[in-house]
C-alpha positions as CSV (number, residue, x, y, z in Angstrom):
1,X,117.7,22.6,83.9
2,X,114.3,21.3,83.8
3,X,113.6,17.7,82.8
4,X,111.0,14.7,83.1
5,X,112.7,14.0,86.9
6,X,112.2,17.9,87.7
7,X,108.8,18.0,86.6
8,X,108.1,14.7,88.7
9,X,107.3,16.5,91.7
10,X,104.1,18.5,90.4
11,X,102.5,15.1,88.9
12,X,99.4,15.7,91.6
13,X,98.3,12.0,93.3
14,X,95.4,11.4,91.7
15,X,97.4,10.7,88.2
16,X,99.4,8.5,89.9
17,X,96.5,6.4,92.2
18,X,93.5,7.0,89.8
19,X,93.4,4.6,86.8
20,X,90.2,5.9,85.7
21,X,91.0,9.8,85.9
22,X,94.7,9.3,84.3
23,X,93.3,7.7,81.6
24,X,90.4,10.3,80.8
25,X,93.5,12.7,81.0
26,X,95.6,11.0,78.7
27,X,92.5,10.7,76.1
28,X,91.7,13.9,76.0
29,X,95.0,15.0,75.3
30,X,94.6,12.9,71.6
31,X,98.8,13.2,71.7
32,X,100.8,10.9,69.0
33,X,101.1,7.2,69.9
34,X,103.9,6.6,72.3
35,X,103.9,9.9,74.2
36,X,105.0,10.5,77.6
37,X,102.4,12.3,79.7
38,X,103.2,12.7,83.0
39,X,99.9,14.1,83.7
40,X,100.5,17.8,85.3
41,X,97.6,20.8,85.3
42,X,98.1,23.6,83.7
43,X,98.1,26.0,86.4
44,X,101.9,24.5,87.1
45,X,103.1,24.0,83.6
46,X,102.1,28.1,83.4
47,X,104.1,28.7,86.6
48,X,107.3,27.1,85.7
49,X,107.1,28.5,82.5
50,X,107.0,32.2,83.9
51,X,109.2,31.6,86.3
52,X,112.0,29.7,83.3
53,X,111.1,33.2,81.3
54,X,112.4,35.6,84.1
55,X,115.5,33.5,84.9
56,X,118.8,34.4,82.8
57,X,119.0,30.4,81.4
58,X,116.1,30.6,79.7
59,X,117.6,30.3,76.4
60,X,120.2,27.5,77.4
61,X,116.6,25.5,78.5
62,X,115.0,26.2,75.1
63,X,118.5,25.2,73.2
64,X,118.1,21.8,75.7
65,X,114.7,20.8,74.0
66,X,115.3,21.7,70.3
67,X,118.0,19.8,70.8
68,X,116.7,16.6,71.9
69,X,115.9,13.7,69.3
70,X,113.4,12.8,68.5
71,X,111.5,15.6,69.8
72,X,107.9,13.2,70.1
73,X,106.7,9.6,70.4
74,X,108.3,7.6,73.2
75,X,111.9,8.6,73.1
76,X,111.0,12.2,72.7
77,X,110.1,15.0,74.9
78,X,107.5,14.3,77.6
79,X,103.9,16.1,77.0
80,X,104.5,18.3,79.7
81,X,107.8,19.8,78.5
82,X,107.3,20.2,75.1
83,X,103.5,22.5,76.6
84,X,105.9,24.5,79.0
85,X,108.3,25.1,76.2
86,X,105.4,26.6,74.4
87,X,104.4,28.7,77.3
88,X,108.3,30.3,77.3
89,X,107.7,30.8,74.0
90,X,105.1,33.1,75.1
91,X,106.2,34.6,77.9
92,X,109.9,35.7,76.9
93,X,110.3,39.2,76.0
94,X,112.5,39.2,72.4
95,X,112.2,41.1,69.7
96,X,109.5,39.7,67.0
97,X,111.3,38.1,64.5
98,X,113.0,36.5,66.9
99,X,109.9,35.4,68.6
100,X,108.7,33.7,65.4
101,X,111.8,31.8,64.8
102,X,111.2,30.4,68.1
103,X,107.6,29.4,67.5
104,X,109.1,27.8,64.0
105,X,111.5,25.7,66.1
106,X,108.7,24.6,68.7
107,X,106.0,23.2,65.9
108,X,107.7,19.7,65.3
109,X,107.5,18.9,68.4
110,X,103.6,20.0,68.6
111,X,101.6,17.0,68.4
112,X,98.3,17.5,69.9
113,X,96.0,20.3,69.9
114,X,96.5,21.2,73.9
115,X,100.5,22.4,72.7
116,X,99.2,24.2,69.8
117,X,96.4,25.8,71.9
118,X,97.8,26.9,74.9
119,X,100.7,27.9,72.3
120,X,98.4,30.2,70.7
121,X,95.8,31.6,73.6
122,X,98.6,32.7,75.8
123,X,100.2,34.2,72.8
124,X,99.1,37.9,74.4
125,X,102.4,39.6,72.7
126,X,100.8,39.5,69.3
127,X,98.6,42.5,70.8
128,X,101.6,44.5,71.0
129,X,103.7,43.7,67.8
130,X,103.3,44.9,64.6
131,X,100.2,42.4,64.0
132,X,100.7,43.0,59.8
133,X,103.9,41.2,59.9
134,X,102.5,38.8,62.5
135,X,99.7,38.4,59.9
136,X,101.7,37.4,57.0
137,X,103.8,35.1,58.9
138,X,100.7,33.4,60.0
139,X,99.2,33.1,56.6
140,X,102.8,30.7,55.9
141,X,101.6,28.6,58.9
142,X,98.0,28.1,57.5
143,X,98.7,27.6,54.1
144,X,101.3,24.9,55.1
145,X,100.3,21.1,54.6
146,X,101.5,20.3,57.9
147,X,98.6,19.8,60.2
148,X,100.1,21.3,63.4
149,X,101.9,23.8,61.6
150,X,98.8,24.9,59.7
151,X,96.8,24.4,62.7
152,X,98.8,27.3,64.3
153,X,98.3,30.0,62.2
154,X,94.4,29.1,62.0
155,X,94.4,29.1,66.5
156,X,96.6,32.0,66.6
157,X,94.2,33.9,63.8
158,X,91.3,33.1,65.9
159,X,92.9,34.0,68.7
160,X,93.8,37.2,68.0
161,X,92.9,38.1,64.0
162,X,89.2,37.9,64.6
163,X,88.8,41.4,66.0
164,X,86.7,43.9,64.3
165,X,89.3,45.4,62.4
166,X,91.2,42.4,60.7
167,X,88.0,39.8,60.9
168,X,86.8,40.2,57.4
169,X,90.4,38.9,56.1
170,X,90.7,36.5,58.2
171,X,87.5,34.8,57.0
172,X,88.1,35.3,53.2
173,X,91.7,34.3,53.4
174,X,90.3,31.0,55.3
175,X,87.8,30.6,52.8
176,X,90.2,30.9,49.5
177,X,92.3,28.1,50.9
178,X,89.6,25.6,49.4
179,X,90.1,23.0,52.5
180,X,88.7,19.5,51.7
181,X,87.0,16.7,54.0
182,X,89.4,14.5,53.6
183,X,92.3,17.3,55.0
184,X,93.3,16.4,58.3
185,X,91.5,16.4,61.2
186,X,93.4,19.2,63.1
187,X,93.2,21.7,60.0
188,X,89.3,21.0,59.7
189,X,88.8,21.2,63.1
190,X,90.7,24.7,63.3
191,X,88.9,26.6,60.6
192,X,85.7,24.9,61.9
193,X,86.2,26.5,65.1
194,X,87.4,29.8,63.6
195,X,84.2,30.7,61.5
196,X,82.2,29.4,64.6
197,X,83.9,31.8,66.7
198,X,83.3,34.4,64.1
199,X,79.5,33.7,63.7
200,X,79.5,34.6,67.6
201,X,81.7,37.8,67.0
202,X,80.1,39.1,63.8
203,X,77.5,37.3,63.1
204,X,76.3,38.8,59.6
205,X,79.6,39.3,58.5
206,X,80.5,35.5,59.1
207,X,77.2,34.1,57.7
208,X,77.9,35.1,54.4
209,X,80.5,32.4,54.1
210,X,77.8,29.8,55.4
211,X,75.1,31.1,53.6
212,X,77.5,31.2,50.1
213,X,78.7,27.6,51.1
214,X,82.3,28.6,51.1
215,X,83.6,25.9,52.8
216,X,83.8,22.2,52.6
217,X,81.0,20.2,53.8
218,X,82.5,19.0,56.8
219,X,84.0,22.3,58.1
220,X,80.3,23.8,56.9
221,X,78.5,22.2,59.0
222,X,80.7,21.9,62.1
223,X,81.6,25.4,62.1
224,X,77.2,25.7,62.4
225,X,77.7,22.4,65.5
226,X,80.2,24.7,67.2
227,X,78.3,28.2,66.7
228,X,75.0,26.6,67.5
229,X,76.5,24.8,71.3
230,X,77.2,29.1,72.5
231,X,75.6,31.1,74.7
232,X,76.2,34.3,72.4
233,X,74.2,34.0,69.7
234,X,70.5,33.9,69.6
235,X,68.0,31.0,69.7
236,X,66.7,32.6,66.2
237,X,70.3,32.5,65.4
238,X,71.1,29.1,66.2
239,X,67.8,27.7,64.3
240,X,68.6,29.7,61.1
241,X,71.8,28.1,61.1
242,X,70.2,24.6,61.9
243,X,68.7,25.6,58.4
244,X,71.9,25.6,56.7
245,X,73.8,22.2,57.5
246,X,74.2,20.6,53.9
């Protein structure tokens, strides 16, 4: 069974010695007051998780954690096992509905956006599943009032609903949902990042939205902040929509 005294071993020195670097660790990580982080990379969190999803007790591990109350804060689940329980979530071969049941277990105990994101970039099994019904559980997610839950769907539609195929709904789907500035932050900051990512992928197809001011001011203009800070888009591109900030 892997637990906080397991994962003790492959806390690397310099969290342990370094006040300065375990605290710029611990910050960036934005987790929910009272967390445990036992400050591990990663590169190990990955490899304990494949190595949990080839073993035969994977499931009994899983059980272990949705289990445990509460699953955050300070008597909860420690940072690092609540990201490699996201990681098996990944990396366990089971049939799609069953994989989505998991991931609807593993989102209360998501409470910063390094869970949801590794959750949702290592998520390569969506490539190979029927992505429809992937797609329509992920518009659940993102129309939820949760703000990790929502913020799911929106990383896993960037992730992987942004190709050229299924970009186009993705964006107007985003765009109905009306978001406000005073939504959270993590739902902002994930459609934000989603129609910057889209400027860089299909750029006229995306800059309808901003030129139409389809979203909220705040997600307007970061989405612009985020597209503007790549390397993939044009100098003419970027100054255009420097243009466009509202």
């Amino acid at each position: 069974m892997i637990t906080e005294d397991y994962l003790q071993a492959y806390v690397p020195d310099r969290f342990r010695n370094d006040e300065r670097y375990r605290c710029g660790h611990i910050h960036i990580l934005a987790a929910s007051e009272g967390t445990r982080i036992l400050g591990m990379h990663t590169p190990e969190m990955k490899m304990i998780a494949k190595q949990l999803a080839r073993s035969g007790n994977w499931r009994e591990q899983v059980d272990y954690w949705q289990r445990h109350t509460p699953l955050t804060g300070a008597e909860g689940l420690t940072h690092e096992e609540r990201m490699i329980w996201g990681l098996v979530v990944d990396y366990v071969k089971v049939p799609l509905e069953d994989r989505l049941q998991m991931i609807d277990s593993l989102i209360p105990a998501i409470d910063n956006w390094a869970i949801c994101d590794n959750l949702c970039s290592n998520a390569k099994w969506i490539e190979k599943q029927d992505k429809e019904k992937v797609w329509n559980s992920l518009t659940d997610l993102i129309d939820s009032e949760e703000e990790f839950r929502s913020r799911v769907g929106l990383i896993l539609s960037l992730a992987h609903f942004l190709d050229e195929r299924n970009l186009p709904r993705t964006l107007e789907y985003i765009a109905g949902r009306s978001y406000k500035d005073s939504d959270p932050y993590y739902i902002r900051m994930g459609a934000a990042w989603l129609f910057a990512e889209a400027l860089c992928k299909q750029y006229d197809v995306a800059l309808r939205y901003i030129e139409g001011t389809r979203l909220c001011r705040w997600i307007h203009n970061k989405a612009i902040q985020k597209a503007r800070e790549s390397h993939r888009i044009t100098e003419g591109q970027k100054e255009y929509l420097r243009s466009l900030k509202i």
